[in-house]
N, C-alpha and C positions, 0 to 999 in steps of 0.2 A: 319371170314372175309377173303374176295382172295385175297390174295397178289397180288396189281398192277406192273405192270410190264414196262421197259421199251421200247422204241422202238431204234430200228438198231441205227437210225440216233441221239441217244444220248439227243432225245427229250421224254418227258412219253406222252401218250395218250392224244389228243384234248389240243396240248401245246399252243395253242391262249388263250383258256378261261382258263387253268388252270394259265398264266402268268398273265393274268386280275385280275385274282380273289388275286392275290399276290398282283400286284400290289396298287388294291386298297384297302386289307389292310394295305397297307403300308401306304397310301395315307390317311388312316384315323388318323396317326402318324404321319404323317410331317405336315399334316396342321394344326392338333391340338398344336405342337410343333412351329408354328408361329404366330398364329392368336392374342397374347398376345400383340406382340410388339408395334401393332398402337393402340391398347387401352390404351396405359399407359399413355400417361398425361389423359386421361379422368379418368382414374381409382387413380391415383395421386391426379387428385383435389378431388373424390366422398369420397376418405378417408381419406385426407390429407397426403398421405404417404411421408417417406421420400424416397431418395435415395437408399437406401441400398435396403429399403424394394419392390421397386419396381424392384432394380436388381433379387430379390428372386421372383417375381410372375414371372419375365419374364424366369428362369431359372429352376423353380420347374418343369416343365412337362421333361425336359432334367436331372435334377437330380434324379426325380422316374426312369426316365428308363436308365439312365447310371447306376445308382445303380445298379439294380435287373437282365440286361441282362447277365450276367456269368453264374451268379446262375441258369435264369429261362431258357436259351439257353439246360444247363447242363439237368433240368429239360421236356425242347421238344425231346432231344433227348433220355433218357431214357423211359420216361412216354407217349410220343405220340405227334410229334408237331402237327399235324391237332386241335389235344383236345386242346394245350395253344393258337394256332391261333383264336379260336371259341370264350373259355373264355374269350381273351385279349377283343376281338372287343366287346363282349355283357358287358363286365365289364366297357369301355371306355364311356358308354351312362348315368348313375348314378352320373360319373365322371364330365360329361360337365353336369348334369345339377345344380351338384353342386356347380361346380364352378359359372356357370352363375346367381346365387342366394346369392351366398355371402354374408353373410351381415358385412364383414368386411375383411382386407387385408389380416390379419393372415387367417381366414378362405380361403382364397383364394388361397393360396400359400399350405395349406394342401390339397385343390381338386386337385391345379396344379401337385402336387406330382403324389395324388391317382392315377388323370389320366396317368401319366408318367409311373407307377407301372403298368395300364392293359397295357400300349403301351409296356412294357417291356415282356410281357408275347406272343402280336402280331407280334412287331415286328422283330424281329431276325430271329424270324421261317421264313417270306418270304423268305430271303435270305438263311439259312439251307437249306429249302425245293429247292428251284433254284438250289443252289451245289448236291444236293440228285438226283435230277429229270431230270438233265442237264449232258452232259462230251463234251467239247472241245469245239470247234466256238459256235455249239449251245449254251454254256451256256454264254463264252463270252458276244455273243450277248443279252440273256436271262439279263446279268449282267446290261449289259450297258442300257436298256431299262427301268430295274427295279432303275438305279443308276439316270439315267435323267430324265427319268419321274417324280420319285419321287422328286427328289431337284427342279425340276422345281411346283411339285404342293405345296412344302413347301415353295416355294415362291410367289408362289399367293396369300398363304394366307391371307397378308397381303391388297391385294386389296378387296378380299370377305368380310374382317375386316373392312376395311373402308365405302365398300357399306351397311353392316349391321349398321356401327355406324350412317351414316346418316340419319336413319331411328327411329334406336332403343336404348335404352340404352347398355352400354358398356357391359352388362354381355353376349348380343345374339353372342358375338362372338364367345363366346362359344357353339356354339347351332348349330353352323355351319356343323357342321360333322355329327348331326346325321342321314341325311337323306344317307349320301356316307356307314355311318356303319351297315344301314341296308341292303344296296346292298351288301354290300361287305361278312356280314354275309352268305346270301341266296345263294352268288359265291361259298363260300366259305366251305358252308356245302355240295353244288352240285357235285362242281367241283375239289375240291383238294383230291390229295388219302391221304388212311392215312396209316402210318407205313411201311415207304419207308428208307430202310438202317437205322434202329433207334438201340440204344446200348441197351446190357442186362447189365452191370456196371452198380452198385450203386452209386447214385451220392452222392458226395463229399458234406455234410451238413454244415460240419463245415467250409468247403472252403469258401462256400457259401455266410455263412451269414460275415465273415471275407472282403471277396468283397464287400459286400452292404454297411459294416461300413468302408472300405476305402473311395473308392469313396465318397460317403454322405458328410464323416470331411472331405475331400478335397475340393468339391464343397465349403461348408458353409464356410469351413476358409476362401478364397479365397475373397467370398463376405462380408463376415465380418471385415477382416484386415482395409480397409480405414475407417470404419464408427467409428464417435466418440463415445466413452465409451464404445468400444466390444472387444479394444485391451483384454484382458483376455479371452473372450471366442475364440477368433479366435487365440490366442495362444493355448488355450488346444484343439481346434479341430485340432490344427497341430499337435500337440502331438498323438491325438488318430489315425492320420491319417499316421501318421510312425511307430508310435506301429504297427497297423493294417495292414501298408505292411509290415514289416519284419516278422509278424506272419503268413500272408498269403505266402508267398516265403516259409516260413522253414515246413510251413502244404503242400503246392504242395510236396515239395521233398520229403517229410515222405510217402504221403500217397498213397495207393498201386495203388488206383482208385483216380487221382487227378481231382479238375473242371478245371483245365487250366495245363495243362501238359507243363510245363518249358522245356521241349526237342524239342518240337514241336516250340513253337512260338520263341524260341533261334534260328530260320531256318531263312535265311536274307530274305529270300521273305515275310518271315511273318512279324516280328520285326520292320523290316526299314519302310515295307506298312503302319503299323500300324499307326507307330509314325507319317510319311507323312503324313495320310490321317486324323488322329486327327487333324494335323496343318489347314490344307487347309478347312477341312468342319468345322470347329470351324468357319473359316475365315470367311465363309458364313455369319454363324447365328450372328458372333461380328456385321458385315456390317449391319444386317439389324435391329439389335438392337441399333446401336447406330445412324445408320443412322435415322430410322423413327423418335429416337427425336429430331435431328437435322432437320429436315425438317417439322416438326409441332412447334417446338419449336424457332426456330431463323427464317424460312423463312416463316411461318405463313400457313402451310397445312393443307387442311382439313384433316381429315382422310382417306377419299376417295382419294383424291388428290394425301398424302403422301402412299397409297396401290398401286396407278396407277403406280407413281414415278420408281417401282420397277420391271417394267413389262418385260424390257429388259433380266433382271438377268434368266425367265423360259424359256423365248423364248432361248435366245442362248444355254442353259443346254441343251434345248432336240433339239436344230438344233444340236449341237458338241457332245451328246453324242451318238450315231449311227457312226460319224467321228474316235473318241476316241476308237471303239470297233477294227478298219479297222486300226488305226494307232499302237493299242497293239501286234495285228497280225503282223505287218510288219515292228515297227519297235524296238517294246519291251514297257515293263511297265517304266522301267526307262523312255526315252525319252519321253512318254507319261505322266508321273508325273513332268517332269519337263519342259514341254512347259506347262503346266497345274497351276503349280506354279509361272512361266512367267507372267501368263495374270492375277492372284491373287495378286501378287506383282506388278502392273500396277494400277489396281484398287488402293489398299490402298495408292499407289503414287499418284494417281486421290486425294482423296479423304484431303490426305493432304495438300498440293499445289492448290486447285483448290476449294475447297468449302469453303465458309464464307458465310456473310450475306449478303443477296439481289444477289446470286450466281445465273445465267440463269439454266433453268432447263439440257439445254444437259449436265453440267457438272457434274450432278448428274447422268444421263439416262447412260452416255459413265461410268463411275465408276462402275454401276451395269451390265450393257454389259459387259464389262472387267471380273467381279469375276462370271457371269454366264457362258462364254469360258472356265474360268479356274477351274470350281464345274465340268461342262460338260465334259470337258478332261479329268481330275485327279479321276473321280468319278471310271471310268470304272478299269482303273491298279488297284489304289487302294482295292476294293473286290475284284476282281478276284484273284491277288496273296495271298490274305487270303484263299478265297474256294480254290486254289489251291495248298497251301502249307498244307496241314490237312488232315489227312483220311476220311472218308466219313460218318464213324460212328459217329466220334469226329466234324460234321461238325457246330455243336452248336456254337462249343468254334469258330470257324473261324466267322462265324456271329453274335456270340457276340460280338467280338472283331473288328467286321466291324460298328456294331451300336454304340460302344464303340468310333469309329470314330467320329459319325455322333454328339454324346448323349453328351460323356464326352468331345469331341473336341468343343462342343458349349457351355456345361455349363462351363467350363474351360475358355475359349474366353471371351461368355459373361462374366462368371465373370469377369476374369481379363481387361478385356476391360471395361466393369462398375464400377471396383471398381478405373481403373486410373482416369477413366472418372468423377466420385465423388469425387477422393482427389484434380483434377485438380478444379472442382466445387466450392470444399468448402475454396479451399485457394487461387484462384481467391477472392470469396465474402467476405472473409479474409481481404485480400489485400484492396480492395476499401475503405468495411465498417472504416478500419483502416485511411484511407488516407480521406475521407470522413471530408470537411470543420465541418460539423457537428455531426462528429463520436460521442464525447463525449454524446450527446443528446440522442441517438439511443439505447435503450435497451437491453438488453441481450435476451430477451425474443423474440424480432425482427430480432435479429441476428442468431439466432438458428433455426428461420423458414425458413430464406433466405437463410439457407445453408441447411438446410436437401432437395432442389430438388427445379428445376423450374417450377414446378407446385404450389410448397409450395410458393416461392417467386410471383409468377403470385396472389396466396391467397393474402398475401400480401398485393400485389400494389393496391388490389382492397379496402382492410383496411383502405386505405390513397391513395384517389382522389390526390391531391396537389404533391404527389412524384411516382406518379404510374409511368410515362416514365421513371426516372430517374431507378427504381427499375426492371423494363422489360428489359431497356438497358444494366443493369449491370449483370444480370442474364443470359440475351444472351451471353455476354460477357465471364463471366464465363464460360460458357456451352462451349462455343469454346475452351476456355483455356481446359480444361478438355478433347474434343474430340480429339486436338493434341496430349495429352499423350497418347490415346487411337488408334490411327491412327500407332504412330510411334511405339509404342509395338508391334502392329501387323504387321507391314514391318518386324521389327527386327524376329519376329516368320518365318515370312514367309521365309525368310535370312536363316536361320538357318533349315530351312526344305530342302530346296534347299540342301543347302550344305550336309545336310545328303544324300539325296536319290543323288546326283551327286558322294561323296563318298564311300557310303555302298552299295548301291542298284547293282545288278550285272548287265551288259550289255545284249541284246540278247541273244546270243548264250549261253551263262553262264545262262542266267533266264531259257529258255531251259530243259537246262541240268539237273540244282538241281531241276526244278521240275518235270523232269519224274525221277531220284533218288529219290525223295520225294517218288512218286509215288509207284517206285519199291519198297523201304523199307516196306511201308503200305501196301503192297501184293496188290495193284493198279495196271493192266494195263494200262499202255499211252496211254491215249487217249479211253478208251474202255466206255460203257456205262453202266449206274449203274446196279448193280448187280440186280436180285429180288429181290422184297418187302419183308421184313422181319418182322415178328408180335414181337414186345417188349415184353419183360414179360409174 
């Protein structure tokens, strides 16, 4: 094979189509990672699901690939990312159509996964390969385009969702992608080089799979804890899930060849970005997880409707992420993550204060304008001071730990935004059923369905003609109860993000500095362009 090569300007050969063909594999992961969230009350009623369980479909595609991105990062850059880029995308097609055929929720939440597991094997690599293939402005730039475009097509998804549910039944949402993963495939096999700065290091196996079982018991506990009668297993998946980091920590530092080298992401450029940009791109995916059922569930959206709702949030990513690439340049990532968490922490203040029942739509349109300024700004610093604090061989672990951003930062969000969203739910329905002139009358059996989810109580009301309004009203009611715990958790995250990157994150001239030190340590020139292609193995 000839090793590709770069060119002068820090960009590799035909860098238009080969950033395309990145892109829209990436693009075959963000949409499939949204297009869940306006099906859920239809996939609610078609299976009766409760709450918890419908936090799990909507977070399973973010839990496969927060899981496996370490491991299979570690694995593109030993073994060949073009080869896991290929895999990911033809393995992601099996995936959606199994989901879309379902024939039950559990079944549904295992496709959700599968597919999560190929986007884990696709997505990282784009962003590896971007750090590989790119040095300086140009990649910036390369960053920002891949960072906005894609948050903005993860957020379309949800109107593509909704123009398919008008049509079709709720599995075709899934069915969405496959015509983008064939294109993306054909780009992909044309136009991307392969075996560009990739490691000869053995990767770290048992790191590996110690990653997959952190993450996983973290996700599951998370969504587990509110739900009644799981208090035991969401206690032992916390358990497994601090067993599992203290084991993975003390196997990094042992091992000679680690998958995530503790030296490296100890660097503030790396660590601070991380943890920021977990907060902020979680922020996203909580918003439009809990927004879609709040706007089909209390304001009465269609699907369509509630996909349209959303439309501000792509537009403004990819107007401000071009802005964000110009503002990194001139005025640092700091300043840039934190105007970016500005307009994040504006939104959930939108969202708190301003949204109820019979709410006009700008007040929903200016809430998702607000957190797509603030995805659009914070997207760009955020990966770049990852690709940039990492050597070029190790740049797996930098984009892992940027989808780790995108993956863990939403399944983490949505869950914990779901699961307040649920306890706020069920003891709201709590409350009434209790206070309820006719409580005593009311079954336990009745009780039980009107708390497991507002789709389950919508079953219900339909049970019993004669108290349907009263049981829709109190359901809404609830639901609102629930989305203020959900609202104000995520101010408070966002608070507390701020305050990190305002504290730790170093100024201009200091981001600078340690990262052409970075640089120099890795036997990096600043600012130079990547080296020749190198055949792995």
């Amino acid at each position: 094979m000839t090793p590709s090569r770069a060119v002068p300007d820090g960009a590799p050969p035909r860098p238009a189509l080969v950033l395309s063909a990145l892109i829209l594999v990436a693009a075959v992961a963000n949409l499939n990672l949204s297009v869940a969230n306006v099906a859920l009350p239809e996939i609610g009623r078609t299976f009766d699901s409760s709450q918890t369980m419908l936090n799990l479909v909507a977070v399973g595609y973010s839990l496969g690939l927060a899981a496996s991105v370490l491991y299979l990062g570690a694995f593109g850059d030993r073994y060949g990312r073009k080869l896991l880029l290929i895999l990911g995308v033809s393995l992601s097609v099996p995936a959606c159509l199994l989901a879309s055929h379902s024939t039950s929720d559990v079944m549904l939440v295992c496709a959700r996964v599968l597919g999560g597991l190929a986007a884990g094997m696709a997505y990282p690599t784009t962003l590896a390969l971007i750090a590989a293939l790119w040095r300086g402005a140009p990649r910036i730039h390369a960053i920002a385009l891949w960072s906005g475009i894609g948050g903005a097509i993860s957020a379309m998804g949800p109107l593509l969702a909704g123009a398919a549910l008008q049509r079709y039944w709720w599995g075709s949402v899934f069915l969405l992608t496959l015509p983008l993963a064939l294109v993306a495939l054909i780009l992909a096999i044309q136009c991307v080089p392969a075996h560009v700065n990739e490691s000869t290091e053995p990767v770290d196996h048992l790191g590996g799979v110690l990653s997959v079982v952190l993450v996983a018991s973290l996700v599951l506990a998370v969504n587990f804890a509110p739900s009644p009668g799981s208090g035991a297993a969401a206690a032992g998946l916390a358990v497994v899930a601090v067993a599992a980091t203290i084991a993975f920590v003390l196997r990094q530092r042992r091992a000679a060849n680690p998958l995530y080298d503790l030296r490296i992401a100890a660097r503030r450029t790396f660590w601070v970005a991380a943890v920021a940009g977990t907060i902020v791109f979680g922020s996203l995916m909580g918003a439009i997880f809990i927004g879609q059922q709040f706007m089909q569930n209390v304001l009465g959206y269609t699907a369509l409707q509630g996909g349209a709702a959303i439309l501000p949030s792509p537009l403004m990513m990819t107007l401000f992420a071009p802005y964000s690439a110009k503002l990194v340049e001139r005025r640092g990532s700091r300043f840039t993550l934190l105007l970016g968490y500005l307009f994040c922490l504006l939104a959930f203040l939108t969202m708190l204060l301003l949204w109820r029942e019979g709410v006009a739509y700008w007040r929903v349109g200016l809430a998702y304008a607000l957190i797509g300024i603030g995805i659009g700004l914070a997207g760009t610093p955020a990966s770049r001071s990852l690709t940039g604090s990492v050597p070029v061989r190790r740049v797996g672990m930098a984009s892992g730990t940027a989808d780790l951003q995108r993956d863990l930062g939403g399944a983490i969000m949505q869950s914990l935004l779901g699961a307040l969203l649920t306890a706020g739910y069920v003891r709201s329905i709590t409350t009434q059923v209790r206070e309820a002139p006719q409580s005593s009358e009311i079954a336990q059996s009745v009780v039980s369905e009107l708390q497991k989810s507002f789709s389950s109580a919508a079953d219900t009301a339909q049970r019993y003609p004669r108290h349907a309004a009263e049981i829709i009203e109190g359901a809404r009611n609830a639901f609102l109860a629930g989305d203020r715990w959900a609202y104000s958790a995520a101010i408070i995250a966002i608070l507390l993000g701020m305050a990190l990157v305002a504290r730790c994150y170093p100024r201009h001239p200091e981001e600078n500095r340690l990262l052409a030190s970075y640089q120099a340590a890795d036997g990096v020139p600043a600012g130079s362009a990547p080296s020749p292609a190198r055949e792995a193995g």
